[in-house]
PDB file of N, CA, C and O in Angstrom, chain B, residues numbered from 101:
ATOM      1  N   UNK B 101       0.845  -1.171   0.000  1.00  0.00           N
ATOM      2  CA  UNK B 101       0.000   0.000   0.000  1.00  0.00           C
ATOM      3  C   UNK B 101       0.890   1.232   0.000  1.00  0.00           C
ATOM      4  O   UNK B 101       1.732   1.274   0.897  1.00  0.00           O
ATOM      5  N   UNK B 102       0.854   1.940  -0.603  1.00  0.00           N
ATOM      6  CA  UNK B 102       0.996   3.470  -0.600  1.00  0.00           C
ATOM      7  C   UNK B 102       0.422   4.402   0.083  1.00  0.00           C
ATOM      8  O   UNK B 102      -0.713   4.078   0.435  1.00  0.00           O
ATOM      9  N   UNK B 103       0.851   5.745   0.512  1.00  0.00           N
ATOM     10  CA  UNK B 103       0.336   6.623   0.846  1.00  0.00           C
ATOM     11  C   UNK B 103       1.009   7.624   0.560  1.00  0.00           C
ATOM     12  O   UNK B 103       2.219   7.608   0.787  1.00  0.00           O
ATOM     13  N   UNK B 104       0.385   8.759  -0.018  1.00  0.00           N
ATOM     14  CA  UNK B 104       1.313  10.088  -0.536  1.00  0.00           C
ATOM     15  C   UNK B 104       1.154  11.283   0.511  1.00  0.00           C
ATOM     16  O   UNK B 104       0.046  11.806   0.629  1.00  0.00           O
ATOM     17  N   UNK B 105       2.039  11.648   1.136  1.00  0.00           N
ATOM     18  CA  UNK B 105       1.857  12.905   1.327  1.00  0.00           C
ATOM     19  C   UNK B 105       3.144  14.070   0.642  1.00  0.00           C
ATOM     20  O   UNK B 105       4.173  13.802   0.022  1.00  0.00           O
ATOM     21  N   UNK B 106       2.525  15.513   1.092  1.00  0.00           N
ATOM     22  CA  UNK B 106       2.851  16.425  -0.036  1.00  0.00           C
ATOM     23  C   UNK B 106       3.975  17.102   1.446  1.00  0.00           C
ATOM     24  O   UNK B 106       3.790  17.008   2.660  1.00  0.00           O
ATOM     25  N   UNK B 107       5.086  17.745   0.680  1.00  0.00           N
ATOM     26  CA  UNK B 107       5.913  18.067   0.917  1.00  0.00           C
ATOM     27  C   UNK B 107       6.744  18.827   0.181  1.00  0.00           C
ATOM     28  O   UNK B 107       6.959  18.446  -0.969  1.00  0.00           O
ATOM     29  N   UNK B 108       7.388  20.045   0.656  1.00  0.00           N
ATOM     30  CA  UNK B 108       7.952  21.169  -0.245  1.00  0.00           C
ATOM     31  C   UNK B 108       8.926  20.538  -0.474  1.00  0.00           C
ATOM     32  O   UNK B 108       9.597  19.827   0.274  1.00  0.00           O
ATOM     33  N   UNK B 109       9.123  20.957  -2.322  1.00  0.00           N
ATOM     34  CA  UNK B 109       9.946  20.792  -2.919  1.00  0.00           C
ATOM     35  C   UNK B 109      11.139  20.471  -2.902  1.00  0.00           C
ATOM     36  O   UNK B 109      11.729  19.441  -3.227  1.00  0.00           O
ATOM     37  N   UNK B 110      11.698  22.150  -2.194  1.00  0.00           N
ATOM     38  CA  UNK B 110      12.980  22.342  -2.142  1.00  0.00           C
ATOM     39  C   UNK B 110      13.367  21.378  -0.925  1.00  0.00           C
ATOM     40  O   UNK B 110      14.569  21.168  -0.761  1.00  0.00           O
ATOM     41  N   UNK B 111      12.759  20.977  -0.351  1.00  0.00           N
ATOM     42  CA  UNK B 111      13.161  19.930   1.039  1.00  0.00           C
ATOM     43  C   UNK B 111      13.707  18.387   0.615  1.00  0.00           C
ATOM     44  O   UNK B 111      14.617  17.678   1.046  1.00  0.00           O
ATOM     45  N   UNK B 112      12.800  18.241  -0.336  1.00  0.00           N
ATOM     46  CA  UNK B 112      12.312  16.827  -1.155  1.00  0.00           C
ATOM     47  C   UNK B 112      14.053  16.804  -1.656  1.00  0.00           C
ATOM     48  O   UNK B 112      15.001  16.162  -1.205  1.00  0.00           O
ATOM     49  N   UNK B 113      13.953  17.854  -2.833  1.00  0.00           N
ATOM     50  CA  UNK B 113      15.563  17.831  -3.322  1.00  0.00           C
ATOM     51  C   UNK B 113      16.438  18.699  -2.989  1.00  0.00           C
ATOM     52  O   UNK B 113      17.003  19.355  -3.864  1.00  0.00           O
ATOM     53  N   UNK B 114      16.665  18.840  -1.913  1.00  0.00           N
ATOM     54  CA  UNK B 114      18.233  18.781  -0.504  1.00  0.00           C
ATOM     55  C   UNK B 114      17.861  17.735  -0.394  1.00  0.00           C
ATOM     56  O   UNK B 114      18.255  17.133  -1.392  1.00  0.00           O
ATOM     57  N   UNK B 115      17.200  16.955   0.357  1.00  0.00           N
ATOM     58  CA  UNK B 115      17.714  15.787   0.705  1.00  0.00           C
ATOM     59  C   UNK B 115      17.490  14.720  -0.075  1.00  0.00           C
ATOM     60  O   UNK B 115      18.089  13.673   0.169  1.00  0.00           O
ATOM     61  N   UNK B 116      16.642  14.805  -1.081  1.00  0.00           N
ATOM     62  CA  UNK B 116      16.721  13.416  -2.051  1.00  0.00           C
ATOM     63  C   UNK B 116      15.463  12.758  -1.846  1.00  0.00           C
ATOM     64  O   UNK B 116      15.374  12.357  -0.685  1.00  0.00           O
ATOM     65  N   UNK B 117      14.282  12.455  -2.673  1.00  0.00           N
ATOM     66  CA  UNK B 117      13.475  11.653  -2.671  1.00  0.00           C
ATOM     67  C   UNK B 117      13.651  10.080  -2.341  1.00  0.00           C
ATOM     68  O   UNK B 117      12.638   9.395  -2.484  1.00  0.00           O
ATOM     69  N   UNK B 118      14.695   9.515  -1.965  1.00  0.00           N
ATOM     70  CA  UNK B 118      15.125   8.164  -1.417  1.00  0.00           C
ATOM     71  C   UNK B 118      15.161   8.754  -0.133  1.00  0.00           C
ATOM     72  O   UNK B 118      14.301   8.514   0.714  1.00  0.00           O
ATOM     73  N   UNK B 119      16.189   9.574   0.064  1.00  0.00           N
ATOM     74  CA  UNK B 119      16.119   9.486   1.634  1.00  0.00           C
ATOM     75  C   UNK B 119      15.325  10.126   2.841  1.00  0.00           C
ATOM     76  O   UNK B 119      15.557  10.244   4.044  1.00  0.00           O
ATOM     77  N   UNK B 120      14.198  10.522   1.931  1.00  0.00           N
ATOM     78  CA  UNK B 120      13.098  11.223   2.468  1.00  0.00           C
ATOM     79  C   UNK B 120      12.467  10.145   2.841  1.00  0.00           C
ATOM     80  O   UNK B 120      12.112  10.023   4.013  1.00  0.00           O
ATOM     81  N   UNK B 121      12.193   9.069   1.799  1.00  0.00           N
ATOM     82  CA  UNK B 121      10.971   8.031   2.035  1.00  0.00           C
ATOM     83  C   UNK B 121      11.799   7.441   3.157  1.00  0.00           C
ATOM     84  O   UNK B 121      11.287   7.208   4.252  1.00  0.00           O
ATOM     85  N   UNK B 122      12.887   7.232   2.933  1.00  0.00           N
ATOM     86  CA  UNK B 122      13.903   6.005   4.100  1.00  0.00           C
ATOM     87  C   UNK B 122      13.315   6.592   5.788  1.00  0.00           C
ATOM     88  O   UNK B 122      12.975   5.818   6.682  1.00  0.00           O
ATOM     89  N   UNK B 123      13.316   8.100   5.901  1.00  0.00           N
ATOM     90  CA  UNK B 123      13.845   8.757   6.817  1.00  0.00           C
ATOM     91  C   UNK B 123      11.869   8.554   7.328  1.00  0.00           C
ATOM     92  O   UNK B 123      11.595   7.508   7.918  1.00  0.00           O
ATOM     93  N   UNK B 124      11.148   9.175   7.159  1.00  0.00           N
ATOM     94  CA  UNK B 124       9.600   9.076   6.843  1.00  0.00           C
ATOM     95  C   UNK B 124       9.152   7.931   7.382  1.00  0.00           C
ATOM     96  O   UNK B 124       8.294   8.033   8.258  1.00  0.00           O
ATOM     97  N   UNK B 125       9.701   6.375   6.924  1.00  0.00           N
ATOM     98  CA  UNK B 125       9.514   5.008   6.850  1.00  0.00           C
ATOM     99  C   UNK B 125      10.003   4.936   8.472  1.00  0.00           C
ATOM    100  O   UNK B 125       9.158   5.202   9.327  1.00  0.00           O
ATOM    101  N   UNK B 126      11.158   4.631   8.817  1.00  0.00           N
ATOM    102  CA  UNK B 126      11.567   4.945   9.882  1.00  0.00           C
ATOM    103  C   UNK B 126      10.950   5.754  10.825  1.00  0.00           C
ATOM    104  O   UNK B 126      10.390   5.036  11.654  1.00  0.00           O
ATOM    105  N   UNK B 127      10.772   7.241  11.124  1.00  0.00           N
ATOM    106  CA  UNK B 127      10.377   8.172  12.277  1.00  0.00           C
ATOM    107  C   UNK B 127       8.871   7.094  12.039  1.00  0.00           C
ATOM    108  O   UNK B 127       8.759   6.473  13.096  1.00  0.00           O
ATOM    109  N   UNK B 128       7.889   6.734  11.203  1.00  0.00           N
ATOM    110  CA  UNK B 128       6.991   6.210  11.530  1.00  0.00           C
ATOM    111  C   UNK B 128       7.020   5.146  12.326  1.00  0.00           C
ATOM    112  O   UNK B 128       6.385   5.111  13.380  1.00  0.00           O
ATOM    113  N   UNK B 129       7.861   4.044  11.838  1.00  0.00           N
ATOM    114  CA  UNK B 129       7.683   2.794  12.519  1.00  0.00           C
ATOM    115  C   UNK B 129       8.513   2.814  13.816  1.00  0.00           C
ATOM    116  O   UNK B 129       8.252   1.853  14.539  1.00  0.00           O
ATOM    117  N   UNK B 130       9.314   3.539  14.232  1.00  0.00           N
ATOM    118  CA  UNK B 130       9.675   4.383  15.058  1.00  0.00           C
ATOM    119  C   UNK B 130       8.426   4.528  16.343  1.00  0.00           C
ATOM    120  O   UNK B 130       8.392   3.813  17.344  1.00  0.00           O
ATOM    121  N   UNK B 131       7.682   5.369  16.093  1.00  0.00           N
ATOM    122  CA  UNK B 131       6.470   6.078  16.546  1.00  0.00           C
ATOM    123  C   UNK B 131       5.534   4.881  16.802  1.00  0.00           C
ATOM    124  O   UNK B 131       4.735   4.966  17.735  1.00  0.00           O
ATOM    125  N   UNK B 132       5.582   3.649  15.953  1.00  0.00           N
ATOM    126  CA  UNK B 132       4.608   3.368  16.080  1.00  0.00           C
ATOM    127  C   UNK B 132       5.036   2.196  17.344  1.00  0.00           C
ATOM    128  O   UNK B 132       4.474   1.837  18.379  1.00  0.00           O
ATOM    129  N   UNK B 133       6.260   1.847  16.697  1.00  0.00           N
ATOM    130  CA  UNK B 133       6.948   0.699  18.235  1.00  0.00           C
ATOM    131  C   UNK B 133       6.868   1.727  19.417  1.00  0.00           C
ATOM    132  O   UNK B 133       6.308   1.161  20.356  1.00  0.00           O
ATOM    133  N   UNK B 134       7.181   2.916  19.716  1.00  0.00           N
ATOM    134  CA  UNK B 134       7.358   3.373  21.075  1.00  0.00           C
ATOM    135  C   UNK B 134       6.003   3.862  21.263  1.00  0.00           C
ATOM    136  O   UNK B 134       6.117   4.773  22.083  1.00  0.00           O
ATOM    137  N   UNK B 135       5.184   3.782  21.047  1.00  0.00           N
ATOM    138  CA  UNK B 135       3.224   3.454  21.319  1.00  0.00           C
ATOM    139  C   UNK B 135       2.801   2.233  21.764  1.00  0.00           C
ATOM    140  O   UNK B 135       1.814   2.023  22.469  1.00  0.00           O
ATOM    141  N   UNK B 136       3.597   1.413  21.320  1.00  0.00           N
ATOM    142  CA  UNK B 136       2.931   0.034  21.367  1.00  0.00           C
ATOM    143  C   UNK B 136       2.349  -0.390  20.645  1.00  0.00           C
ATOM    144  O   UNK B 136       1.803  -1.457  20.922  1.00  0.00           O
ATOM    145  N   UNK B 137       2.148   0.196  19.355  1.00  0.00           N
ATOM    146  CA  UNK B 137       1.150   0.016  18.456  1.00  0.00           C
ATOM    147  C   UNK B 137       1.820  -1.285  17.399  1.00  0.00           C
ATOM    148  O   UNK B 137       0.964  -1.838  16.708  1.00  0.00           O
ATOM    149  N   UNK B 138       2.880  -1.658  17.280  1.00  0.00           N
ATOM    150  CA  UNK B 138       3.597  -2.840  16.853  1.00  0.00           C
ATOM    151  C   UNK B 138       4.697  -3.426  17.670  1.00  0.00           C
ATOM    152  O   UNK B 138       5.246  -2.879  18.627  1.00  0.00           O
ATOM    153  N   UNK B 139       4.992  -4.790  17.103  1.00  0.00           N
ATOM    154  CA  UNK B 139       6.111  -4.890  17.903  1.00  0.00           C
ATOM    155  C   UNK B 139       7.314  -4.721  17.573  1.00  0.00           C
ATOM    156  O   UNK B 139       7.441  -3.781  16.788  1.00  0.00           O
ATOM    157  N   UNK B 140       8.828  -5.547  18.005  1.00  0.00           N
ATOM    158  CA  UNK B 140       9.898  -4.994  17.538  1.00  0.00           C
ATOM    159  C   UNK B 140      10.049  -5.318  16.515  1.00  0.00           C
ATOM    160  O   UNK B 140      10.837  -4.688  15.810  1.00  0.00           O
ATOM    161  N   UNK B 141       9.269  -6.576  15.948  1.00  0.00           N
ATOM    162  CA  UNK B 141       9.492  -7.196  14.908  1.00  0.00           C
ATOM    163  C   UNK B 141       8.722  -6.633  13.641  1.00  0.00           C
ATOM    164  O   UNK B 141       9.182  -6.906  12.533  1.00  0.00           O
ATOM    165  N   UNK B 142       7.561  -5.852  13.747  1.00  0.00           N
ATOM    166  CA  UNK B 142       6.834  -5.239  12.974  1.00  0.00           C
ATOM    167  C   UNK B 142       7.081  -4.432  12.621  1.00  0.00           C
ATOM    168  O   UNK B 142       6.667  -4.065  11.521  1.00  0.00           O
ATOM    169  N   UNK B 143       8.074  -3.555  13.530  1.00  0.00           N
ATOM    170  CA  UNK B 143       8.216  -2.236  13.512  1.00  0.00           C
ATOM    171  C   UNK B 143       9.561  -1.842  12.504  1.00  0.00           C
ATOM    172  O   UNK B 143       9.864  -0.799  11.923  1.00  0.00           O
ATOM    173  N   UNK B 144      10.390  -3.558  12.610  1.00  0.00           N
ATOM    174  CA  UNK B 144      11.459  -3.514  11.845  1.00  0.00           C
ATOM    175  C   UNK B 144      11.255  -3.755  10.576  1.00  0.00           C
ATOM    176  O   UNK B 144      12.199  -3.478   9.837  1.00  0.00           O
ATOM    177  N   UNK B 145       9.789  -4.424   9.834  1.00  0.00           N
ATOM    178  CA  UNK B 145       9.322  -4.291   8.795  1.00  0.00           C
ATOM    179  C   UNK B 145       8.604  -3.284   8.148  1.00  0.00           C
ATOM    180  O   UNK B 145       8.534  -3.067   6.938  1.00  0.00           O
ATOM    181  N   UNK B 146       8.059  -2.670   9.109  1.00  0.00           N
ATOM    182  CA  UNK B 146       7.525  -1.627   8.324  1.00  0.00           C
ATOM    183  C   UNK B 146       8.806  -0.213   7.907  1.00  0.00           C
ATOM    184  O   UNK B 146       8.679   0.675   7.063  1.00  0.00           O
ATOM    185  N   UNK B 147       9.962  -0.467   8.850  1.00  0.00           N
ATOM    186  CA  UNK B 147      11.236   0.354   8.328  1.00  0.00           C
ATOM    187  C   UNK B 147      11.571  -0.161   7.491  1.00  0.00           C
ATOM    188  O   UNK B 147      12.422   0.452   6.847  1.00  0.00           O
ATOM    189  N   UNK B 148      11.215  -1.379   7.019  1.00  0.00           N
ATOM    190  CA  UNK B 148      12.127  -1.403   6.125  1.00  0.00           C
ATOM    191  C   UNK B 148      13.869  -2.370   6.510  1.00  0.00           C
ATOM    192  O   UNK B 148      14.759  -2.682   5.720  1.00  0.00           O
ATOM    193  N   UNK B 149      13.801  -2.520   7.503  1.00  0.00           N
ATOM    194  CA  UNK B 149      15.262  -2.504   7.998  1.00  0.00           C
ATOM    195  C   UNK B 149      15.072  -4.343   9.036  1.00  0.00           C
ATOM    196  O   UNK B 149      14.021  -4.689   9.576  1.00  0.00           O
ATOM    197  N   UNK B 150      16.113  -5.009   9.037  1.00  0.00           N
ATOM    198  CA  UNK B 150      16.165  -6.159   9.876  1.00  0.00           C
ATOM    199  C   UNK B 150      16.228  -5.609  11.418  1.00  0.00           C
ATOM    200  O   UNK B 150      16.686  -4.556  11.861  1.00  0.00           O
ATOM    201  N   UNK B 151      15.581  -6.743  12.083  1.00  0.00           N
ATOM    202  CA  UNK B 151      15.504  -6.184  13.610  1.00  0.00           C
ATOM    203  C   UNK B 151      16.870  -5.787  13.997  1.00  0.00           C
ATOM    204  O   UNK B 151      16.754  -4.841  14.777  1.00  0.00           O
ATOM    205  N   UNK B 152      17.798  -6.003  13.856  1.00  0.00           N
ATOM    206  CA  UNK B 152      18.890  -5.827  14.318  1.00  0.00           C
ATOM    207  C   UNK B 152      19.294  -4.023  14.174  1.00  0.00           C
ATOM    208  O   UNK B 152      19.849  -3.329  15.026  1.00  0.00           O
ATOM    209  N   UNK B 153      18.971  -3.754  13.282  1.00  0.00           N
ATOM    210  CA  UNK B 153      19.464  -2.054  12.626  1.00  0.00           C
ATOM    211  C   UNK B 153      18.108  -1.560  13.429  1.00  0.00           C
ATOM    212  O   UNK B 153      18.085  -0.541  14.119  1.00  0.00           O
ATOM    213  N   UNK B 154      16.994  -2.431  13.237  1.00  0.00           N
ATOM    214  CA  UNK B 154      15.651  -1.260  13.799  1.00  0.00           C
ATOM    215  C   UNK B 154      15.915  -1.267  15.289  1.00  0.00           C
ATOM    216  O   UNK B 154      15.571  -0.262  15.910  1.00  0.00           O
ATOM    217  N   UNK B 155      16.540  -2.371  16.014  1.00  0.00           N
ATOM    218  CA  UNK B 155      17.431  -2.117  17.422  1.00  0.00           C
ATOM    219  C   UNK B 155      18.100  -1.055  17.940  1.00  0.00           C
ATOM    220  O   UNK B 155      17.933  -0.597  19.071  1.00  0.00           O
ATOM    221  N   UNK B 156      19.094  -0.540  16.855  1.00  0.00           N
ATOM    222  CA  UNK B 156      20.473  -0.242  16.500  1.00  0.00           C
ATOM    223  C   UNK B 156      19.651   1.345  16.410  1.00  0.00           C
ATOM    224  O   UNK B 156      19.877   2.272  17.188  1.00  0.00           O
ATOM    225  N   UNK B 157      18.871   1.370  15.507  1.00  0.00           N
ATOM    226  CA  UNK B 157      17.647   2.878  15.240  1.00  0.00           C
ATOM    227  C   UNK B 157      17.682   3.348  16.938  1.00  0.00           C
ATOM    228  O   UNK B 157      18.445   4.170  17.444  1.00  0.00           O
ATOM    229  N   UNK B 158      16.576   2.528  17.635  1.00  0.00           N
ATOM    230  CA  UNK B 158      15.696   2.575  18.808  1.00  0.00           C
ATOM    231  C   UNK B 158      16.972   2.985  19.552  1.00  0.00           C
ATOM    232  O   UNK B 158      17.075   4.202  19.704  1.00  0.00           O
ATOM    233  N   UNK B 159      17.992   2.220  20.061  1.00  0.00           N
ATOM    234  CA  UNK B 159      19.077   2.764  21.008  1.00  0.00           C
ATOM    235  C   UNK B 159      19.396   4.060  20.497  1.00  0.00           C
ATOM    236  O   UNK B 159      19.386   4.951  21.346  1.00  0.00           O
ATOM    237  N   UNK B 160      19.701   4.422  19.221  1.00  0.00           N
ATOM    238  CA  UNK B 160      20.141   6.355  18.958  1.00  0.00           C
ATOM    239  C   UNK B 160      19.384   7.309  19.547  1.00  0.00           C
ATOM    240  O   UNK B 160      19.802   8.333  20.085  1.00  0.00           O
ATOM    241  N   UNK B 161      17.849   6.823  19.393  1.00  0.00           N
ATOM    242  CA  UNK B 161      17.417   7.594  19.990  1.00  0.00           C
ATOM    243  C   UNK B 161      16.526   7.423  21.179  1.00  0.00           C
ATOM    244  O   UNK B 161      15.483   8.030  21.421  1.00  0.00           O
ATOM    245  N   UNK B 162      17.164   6.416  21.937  1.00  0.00           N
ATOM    246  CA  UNK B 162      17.138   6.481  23.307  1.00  0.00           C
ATOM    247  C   UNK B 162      15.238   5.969  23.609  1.00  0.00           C
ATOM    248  O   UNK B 162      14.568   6.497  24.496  1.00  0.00           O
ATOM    249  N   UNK B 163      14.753   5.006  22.770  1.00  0.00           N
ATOM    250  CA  UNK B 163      13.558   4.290  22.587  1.00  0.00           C
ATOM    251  C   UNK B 163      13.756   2.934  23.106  1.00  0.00           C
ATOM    252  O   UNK B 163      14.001   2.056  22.279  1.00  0.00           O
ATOM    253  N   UNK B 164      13.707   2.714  24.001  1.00  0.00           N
ATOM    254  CA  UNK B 164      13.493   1.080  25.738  1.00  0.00           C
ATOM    255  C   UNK B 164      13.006   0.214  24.456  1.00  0.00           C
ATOM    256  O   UNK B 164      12.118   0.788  23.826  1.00  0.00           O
ATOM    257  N   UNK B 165      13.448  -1.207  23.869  1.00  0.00           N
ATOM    258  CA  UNK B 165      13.660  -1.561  23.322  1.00  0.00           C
ATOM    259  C   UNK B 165      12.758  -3.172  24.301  1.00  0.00           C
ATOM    260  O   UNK B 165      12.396  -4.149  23.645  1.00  0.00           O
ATOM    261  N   UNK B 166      12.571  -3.105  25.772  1.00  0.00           N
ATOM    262  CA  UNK B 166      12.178  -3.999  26.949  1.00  0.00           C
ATOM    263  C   UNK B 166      11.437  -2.868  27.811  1.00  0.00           C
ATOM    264  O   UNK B 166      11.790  -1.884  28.461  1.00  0.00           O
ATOM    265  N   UNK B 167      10.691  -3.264  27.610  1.00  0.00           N
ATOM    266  CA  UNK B 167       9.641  -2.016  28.591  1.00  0.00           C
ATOM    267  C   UNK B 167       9.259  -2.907  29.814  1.00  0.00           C
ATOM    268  O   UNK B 167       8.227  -3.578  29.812  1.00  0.00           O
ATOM    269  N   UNK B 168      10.408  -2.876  31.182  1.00  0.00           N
ATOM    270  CA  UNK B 168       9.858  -3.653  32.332  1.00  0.00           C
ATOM    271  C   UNK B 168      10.379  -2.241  33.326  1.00  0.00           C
ATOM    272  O   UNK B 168      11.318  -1.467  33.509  1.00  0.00           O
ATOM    273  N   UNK B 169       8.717  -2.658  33.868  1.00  0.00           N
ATOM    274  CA  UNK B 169       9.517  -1.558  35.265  1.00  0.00           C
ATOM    275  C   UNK B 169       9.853  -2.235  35.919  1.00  0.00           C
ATOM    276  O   UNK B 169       9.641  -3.439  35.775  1.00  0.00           O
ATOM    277  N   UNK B 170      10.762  -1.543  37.272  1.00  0.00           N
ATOM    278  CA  UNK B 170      11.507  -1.726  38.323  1.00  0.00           C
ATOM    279  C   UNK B 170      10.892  -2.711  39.146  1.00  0.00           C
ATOM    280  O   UNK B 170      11.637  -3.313  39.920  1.00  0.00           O
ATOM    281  N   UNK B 171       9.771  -2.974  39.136  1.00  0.00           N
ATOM    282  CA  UNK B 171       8.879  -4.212  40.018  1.00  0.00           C
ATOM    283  C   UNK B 171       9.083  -5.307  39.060  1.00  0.00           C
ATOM    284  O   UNK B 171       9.687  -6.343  39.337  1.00  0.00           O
ATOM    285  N   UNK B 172       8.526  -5.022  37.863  1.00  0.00           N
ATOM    286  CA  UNK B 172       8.723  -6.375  37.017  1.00  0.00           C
ATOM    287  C   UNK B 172      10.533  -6.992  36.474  1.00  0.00           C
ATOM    288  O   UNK B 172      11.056  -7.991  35.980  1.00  0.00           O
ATOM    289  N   UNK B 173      10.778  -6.122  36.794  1.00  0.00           N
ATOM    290  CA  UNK B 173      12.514  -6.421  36.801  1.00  0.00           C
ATOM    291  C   UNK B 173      12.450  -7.243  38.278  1.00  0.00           C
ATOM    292  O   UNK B 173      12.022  -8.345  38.620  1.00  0.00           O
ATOM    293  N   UNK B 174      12.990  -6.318  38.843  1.00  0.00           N
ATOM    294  CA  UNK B 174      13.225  -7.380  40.386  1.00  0.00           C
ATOM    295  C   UNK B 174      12.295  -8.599  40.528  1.00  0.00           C
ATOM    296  O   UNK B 174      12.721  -9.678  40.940  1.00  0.00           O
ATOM    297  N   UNK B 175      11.044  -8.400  40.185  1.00  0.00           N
ATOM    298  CA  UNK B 175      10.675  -9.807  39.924  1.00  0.00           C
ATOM    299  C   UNK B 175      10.844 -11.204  39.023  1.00  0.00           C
ATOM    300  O   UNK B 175      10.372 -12.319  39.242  1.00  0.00           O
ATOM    301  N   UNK B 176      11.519 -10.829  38.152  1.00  0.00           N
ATOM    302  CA  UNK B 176      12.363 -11.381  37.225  1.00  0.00           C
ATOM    303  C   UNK B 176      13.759 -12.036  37.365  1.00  0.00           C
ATOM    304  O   UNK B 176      14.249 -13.003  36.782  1.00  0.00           O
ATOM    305  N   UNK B 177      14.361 -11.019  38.541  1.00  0.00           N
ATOM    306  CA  UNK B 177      15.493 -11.231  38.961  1.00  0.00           C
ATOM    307  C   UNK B 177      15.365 -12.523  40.231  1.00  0.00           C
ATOM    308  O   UNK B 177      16.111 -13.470  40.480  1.00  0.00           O
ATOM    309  N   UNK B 178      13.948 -12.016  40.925  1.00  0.00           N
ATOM    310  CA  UNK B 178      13.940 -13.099  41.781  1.00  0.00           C
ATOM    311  C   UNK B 178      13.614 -14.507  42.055  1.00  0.00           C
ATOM    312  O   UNK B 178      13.751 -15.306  42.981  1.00  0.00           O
ATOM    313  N   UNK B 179      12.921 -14.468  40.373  1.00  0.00           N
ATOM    314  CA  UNK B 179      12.769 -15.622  39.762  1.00  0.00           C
ATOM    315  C   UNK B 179      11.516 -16.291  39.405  1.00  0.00           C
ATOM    316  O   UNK B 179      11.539 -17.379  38.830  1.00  0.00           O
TER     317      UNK B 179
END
């Protein structure tokens, strides 16, 4: 599926119609893993990218990759 949205020109070419869609593809699936709205594994398909790089994404910008709080940790720890 496609979806178009519109975007100025001069933006489009500085940075290049590839790396607009790349960049676009990403901040979405991005957005949509740190919602909850997919998982890590979904989120690395809809980038575009193997879980490993959509990992590699999430740590740059500082996106919990294991969402346990401090109770469910220590409970984890305690077995």
């Amino acid at each position: 599926m496609q979806i178009a949205i519109e975007l100025p020109e001069d933006f489009v070419h500085f940075q290049g119609e590839r790396a607009v869609q790349q960049d676009v593809r990403l901040s979405y699936s991005l957005w949509l893993f740190q919602t909850g709205r997919v998982t890590l594994a979904k989120g690395a398909q809809v980038a575009g990218l193997d879980i490993y790089d959509f990992m590699t994404a999430c740590k740059e910008r500082r996106i919990p990759i294991i969402a346990l709080s401090e109770n469910d940790l220590l409970a984890e720890i305690d077995g």
